[in-house]
C-alpha positions in Angstrom: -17.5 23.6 -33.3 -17.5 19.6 -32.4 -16.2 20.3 -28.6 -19.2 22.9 -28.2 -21.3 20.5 -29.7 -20.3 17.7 -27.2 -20.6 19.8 -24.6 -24.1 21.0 -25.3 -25.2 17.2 -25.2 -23.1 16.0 -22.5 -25.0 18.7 -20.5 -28.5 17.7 -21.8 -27.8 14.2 -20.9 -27.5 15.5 -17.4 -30.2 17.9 -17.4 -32.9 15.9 -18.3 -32.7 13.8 -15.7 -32.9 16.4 -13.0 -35.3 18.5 -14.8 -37.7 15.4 -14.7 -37.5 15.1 -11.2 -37.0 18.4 -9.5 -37.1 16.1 -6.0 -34.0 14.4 -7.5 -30.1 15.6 -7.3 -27.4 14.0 -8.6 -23.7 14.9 -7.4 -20.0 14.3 -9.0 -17.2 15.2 -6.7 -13.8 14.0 -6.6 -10.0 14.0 -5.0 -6.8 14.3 -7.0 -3.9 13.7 -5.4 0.0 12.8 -6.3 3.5 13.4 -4.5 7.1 13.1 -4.8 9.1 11.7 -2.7 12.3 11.0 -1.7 12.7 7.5 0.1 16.0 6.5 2.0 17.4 3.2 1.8 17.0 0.1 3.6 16.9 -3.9 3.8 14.1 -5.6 3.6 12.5 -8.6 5.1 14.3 -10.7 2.2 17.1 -9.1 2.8 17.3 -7.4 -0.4 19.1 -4.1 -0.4 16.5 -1.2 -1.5 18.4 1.7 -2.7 17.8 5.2 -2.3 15.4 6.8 -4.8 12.5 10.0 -5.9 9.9 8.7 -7.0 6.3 9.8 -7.9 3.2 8.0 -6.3 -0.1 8.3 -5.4 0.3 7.8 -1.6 2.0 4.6 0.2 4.4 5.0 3.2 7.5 5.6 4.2 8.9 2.4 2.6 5.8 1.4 1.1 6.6 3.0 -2.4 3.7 3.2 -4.7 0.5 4.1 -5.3 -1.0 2.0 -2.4 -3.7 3.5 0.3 -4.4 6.5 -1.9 -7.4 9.2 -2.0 -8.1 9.4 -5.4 -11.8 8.8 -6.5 -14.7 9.9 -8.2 -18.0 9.7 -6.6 -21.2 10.2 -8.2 -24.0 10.3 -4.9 -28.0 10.9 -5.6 -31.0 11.6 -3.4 -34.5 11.4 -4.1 -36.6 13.3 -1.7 -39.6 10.8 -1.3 -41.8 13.0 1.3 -42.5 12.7 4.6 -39.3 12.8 5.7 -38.0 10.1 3.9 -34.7 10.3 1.5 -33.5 7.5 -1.0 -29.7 7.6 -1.4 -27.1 5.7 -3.9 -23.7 5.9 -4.2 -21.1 5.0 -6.5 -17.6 5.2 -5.7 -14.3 4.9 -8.2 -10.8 4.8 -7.1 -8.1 5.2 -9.9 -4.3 6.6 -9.7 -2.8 9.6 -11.0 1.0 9.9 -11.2 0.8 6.2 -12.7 -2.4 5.7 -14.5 -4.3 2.4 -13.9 -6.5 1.3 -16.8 -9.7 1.7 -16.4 -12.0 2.1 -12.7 -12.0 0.2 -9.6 -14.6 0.4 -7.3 -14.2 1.8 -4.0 -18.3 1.8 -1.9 -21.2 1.6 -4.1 -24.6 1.0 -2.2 -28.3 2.2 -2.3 -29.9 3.1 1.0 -32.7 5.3 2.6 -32.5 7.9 5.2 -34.9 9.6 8.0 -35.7 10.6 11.3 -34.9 6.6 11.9 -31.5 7.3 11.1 -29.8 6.1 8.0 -29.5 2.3 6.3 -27.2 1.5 3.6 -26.8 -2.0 1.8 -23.8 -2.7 -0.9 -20.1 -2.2 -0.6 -19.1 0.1 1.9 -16.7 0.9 4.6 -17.6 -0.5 8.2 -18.4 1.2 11.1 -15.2 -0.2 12.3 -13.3 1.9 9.7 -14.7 5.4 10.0 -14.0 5.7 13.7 -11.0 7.6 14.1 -9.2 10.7 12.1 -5.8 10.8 10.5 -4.7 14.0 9.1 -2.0 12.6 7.1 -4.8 9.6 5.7 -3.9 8.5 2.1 -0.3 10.7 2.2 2.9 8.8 2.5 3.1 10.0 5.9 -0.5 8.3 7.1 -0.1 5.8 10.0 -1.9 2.8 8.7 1.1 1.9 5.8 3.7 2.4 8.3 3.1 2.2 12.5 0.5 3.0 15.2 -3.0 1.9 13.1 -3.9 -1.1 11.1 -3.8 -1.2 7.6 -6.9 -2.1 4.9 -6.5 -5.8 6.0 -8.5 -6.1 2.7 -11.6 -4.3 3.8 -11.3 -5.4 7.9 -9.4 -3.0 9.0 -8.7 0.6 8.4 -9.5 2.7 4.8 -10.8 0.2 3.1 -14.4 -1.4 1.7 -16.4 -4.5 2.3 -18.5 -6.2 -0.1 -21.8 -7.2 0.9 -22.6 -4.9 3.8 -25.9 -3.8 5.5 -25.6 -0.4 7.3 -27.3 1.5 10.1 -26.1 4.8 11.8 -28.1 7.6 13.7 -27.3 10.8 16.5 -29.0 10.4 20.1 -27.9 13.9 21.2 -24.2 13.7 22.5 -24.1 9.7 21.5 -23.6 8.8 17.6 -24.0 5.2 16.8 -22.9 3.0 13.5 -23.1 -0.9 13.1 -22.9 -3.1 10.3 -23.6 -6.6 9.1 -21.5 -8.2 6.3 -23.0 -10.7 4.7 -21.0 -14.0 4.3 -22.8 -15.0 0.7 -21.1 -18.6 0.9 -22.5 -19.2 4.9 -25.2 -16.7 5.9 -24.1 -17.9 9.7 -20.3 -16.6 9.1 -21.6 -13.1 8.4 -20.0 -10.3 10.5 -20.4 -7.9 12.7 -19.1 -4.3 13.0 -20.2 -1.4 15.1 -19.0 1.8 16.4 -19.9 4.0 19.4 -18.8 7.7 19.9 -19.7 10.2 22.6 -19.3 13.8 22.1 -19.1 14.4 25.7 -18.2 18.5 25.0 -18.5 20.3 21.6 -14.7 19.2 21.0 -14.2 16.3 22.2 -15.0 12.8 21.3 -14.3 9.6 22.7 -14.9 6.7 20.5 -14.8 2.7 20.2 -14.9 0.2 17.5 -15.3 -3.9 17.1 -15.4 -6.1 14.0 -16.0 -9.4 14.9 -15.7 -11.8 11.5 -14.9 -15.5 12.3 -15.0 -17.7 9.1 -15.9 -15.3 7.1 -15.4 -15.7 3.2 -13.6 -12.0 3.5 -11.1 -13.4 6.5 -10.6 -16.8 4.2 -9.7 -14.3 0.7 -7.6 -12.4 2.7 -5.4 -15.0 4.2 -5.2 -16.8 1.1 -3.7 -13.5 -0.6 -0.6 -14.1 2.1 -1.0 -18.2 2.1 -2.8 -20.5 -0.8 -3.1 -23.5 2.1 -5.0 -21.6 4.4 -8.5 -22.1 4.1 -10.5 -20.1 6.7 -9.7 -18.5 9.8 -11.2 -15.8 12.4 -10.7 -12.2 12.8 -10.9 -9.7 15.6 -10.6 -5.7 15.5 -11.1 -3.4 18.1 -10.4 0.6 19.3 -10.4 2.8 21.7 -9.9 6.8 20.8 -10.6 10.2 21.5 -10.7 12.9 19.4 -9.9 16.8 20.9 -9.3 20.4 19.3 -9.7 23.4 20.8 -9.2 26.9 18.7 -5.7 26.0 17.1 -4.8 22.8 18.9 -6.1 19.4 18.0 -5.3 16.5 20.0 -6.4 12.6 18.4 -4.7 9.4 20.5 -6.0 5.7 19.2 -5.4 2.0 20.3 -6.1 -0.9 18.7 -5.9 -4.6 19.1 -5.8 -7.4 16.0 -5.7 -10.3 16.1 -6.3 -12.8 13.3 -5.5 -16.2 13.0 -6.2 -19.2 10.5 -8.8 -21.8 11.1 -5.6 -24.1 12.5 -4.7 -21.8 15.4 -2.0 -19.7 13.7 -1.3 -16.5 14.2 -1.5 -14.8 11.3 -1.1 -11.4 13.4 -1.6 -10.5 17.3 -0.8 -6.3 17.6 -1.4 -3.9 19.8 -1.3 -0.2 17.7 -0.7 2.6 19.5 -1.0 6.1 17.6 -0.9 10.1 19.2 -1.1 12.8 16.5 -1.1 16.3 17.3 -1.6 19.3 15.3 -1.4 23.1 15.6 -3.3 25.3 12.7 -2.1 28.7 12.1 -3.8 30.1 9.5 -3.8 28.4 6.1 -1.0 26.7 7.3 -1.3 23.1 9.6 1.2 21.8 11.8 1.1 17.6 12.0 2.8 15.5 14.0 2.4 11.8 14.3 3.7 9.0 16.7 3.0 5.4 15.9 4.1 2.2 17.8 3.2 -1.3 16.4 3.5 -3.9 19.8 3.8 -7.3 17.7 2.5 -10.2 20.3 3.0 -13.3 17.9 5.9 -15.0 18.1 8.1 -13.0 15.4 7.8 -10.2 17.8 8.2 -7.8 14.9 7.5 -4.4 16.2 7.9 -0.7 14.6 8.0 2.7 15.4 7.0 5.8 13.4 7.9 9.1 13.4 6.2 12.0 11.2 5.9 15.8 11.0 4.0 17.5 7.9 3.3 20.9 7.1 -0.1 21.7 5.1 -1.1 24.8 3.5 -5.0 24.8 2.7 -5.2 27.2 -0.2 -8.7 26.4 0.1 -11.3 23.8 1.8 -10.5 22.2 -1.4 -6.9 22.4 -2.5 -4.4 21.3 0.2 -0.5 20.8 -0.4 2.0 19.6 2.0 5.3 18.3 2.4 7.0 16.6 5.6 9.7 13.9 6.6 8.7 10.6 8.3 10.9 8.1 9.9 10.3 3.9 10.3 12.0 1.6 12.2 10.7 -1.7 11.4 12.3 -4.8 13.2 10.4 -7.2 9.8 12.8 -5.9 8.1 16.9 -7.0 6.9 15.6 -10.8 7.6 14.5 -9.8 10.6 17.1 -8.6 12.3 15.5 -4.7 12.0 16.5 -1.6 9.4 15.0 2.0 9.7 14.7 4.6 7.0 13.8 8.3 6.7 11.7 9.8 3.4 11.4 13.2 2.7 8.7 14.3 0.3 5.7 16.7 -0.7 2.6 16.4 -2.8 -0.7 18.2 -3.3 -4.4 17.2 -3.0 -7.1 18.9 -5.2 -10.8 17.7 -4.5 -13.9 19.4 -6.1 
């Protein structure tokens, strides 16, 4: 009697609301995901020994064992229809684990913004432009290329699959062109705000070609971030950019990506100078997918630590919302065993439920 009570309220709480406002909507929607997997062993850039081991995560990489780079969220989105054309938006974005719960919420893009025949403008945490260009089809697995070679990782919130604080959004469609740029707003020094855009050209019905550029010197996100690998460093400059294309045709999808970073502190030092280089090709036959991923990391500093990646998955889409997979991924990481180089193999499957 108490849970249909609750219920009954929980779902007045929510209808009132829309029944105020039949011009209103308000959407929850979500991704669950976790995976097991079974990592090989190696030495790391310490030269510690890590052993062999299954364990159960959220997402990370090949050695990257954890929860890190994951898809789970809960997102609640609402619109207002405000006439003549005109929609307000709002978004607000969670990110939480699932094989290891983390207390509480943390929050992944949470913005307001309105949206026309002018396009679209957003203002509040988000992910850049620089960020959404591109498509990996092993994203947030342990198999995804930015947590082990071929793309750039989070870079906390520069580079790829990650958010910015403080960022004002536009995007819009010319026909075959698509266009997306970004501010972010440097709180501490309006003049060190950023800049991020992104360009794509769907030159035929399946195939796009695509660039990307974050430009973010002294910014108050480049100074947190550096300072998360080095207390003394106190500001510095970074620069992202990509080239890609994006192809399918019936069963066979083709995506190839480059990208250069290079980020160093306000001193001069390198903090890191790569050239990424990522092909991923996939076959679909049926519910079942056929992925496989090459990823090369060019390291130009002076540690000259490059990697190579290796990765083939199988998915099976028992729906466009449940997915499971399961696949193998190889790393050869010259970081790593004090650098002098190690390589490792993991073996592992998960599933992905979103709603």
């Amino acid at each position: 009697m108490k849970k249909k009570i609750l219920a009954v309220a929980v779902a007045g709480a929510f209808a009132v609301p829309a029944f105020a406002n039949a011009d209103s909507s308000v959407t929850l929607s979500g991704t669950l995901q976790t995976q097991i997997v079974g990592y090989g062993s190696y030495t790391d850039g310490a030269g510690n020994d890590i052993d062999s081991n299954v364990n159960m995560a959220d997402a990370g990489g090949v050695m990257a064992r954890g929860d890190g780079a994951g898809p789970n969220r809960l997102t609640f989105d609402v619109e207002h229809d405000l006439g003549g054309g005109l929609t307000a938006l709002a978004r607000y974005n969670t990110d939480f684990n699932v094989a290891n719960a983390r207390q509480g919420l943390v929050q992944r893009d949470s913005y307001v913004g309105l949206a026309g025949d002018f396009g679209t403008i957003t203002a509040g945490r988000q992910a850049t432009p620089y960020n959404t260009a591109g498509r990996d089809q092993m994203n947030a697995t342990f198999l995804q290329a930015r947590t082990n070679a071929g793309r750039a990782g989070p870079l906390g919130g520069l580079g790829n699959g990650s958010f910015l604080n403080n960022v004002v959004a536009y995007s819009n469609d010319w026909g075959m062109v698509n266009f997306a740029g970004g501010v972010v707003i440097d709180n501490n020094d309006d003049s060190d705000s950023a800049l991020s855009a992104r360009l794509g050209f769907n030159v035929m019905e399946d195939l796009e070609i695509y660039g990307a550029y974050t430009h973010a010197d002294d910014h108050s996100q480049v100074t947190s971030f550096l300072q998360g690998i080095n207390p003394n460093w106190t500001a510095g400059d970074a620069r992202l950019g990509k080239i890609g294309v994006d192809w399918s045709q019936g069963p066979w999808s083709v995506m190839a990506e480059h990208e250069r970073i290079d980020i160093e502190t306000l001193g001069g030092n390198t903090v890191q100078d790569t050239r990424e280089y990522f092909v991923q090709g996939g076959y679909s036959m049926g519910q079942i997918d056929f992925v496989l991923s090459l990823g090369h990391t060019d390291d130009r500093s002076a540690a000259g630590n490059d990697s190579d990646y290796v990765g083939f998955a199988t998915k099976y889409n028992f729906s466009n919302s449940v997915m499971a997979y399961a696949g193998i991924g190889y790393l050869d990481d010259d970081a790593m065993d004090s650098g002098n180089g190690d390589d490792t193999t993991s073996v592992g499957a998960g599933m992905r439920v979103s709603f």
